[in-house]
N, C-alpha and C positions, 0 to 999 in steps of 0.2 A: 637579673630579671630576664625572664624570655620572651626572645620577640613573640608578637602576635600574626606574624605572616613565616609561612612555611619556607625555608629556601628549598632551591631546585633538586641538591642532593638529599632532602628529607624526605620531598613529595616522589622520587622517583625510588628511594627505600621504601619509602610505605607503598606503591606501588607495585613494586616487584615481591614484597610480604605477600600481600593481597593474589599475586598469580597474574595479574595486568602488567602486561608491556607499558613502558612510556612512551610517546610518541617519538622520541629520536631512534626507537629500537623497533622498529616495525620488523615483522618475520621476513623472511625471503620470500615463500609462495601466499602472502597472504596480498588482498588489494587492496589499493583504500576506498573509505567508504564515508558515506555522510554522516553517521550518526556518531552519537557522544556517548563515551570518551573515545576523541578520533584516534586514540591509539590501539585500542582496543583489537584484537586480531577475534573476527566473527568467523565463525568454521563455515564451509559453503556458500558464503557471499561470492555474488558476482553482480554484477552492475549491468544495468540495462542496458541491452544494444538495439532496442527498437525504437522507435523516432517517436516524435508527441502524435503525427501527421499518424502514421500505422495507427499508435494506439487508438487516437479518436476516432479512425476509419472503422476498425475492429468494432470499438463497444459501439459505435452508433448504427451500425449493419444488424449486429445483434441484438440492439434494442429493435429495430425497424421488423425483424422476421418475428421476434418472440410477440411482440404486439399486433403485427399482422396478421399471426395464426392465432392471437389469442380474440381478435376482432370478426377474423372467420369463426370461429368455433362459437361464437357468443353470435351473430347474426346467423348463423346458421339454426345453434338447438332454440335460439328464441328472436323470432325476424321481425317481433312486435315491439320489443324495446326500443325507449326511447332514447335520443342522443345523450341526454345523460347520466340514462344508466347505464352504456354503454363507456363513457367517458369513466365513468367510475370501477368499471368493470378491468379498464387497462391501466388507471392508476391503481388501482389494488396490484392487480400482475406487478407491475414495474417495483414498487415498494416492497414486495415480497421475493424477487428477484435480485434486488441491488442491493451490492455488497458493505452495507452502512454499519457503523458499530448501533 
């Protein structure tokens, strides 16, 4: 009768079938990385070297100018609207700018 659980030399035969490394076999220039199957050798991976601190600096700077100029541009072509259609005029920008699936 066959077991129902893989051992370690079958799943790393089926493995190397497949063209996937197992994870005691990482390449020499490759890095590791967080995503599954963590043995997995990704071409062109490289790992963040910027800080949380930079990045939140970053997008919250360029939220702050794309909506500043887009709050100019909207009081400017029309200095009669009201707060919120104005309000809505920068939540529209912002949801058509951000990078959401």
């Amino acid at each position: 009768m066959e077991s129902l659980y893989w051992s370690k030399s079958s799943s790393i035969a089926t493995r190397q079938a497949l063209g996937l490394p197992h994870a005691d076999a990482m390449t020499e220039g490759s890095s590791p990385h967080p995503y599954y199957p963590l043995g997995a050798n990704i071409v062109g991976y490289s790992p963040n070297e910027a800080s949380l601190l930079e990045l939140l600096v970053t997008a919250g700077g360029s939220c702050a100018i794309l909506l500043g100029l887009t709050f100019a541009v909207a009081s400017y072509v029309r200095p009669t609207l009201h707060a919120a259609d104005r309000i809505a005029i920068l939540w529209f920008v912002l949801c058509m700018t951000s990078p959401c699936p």
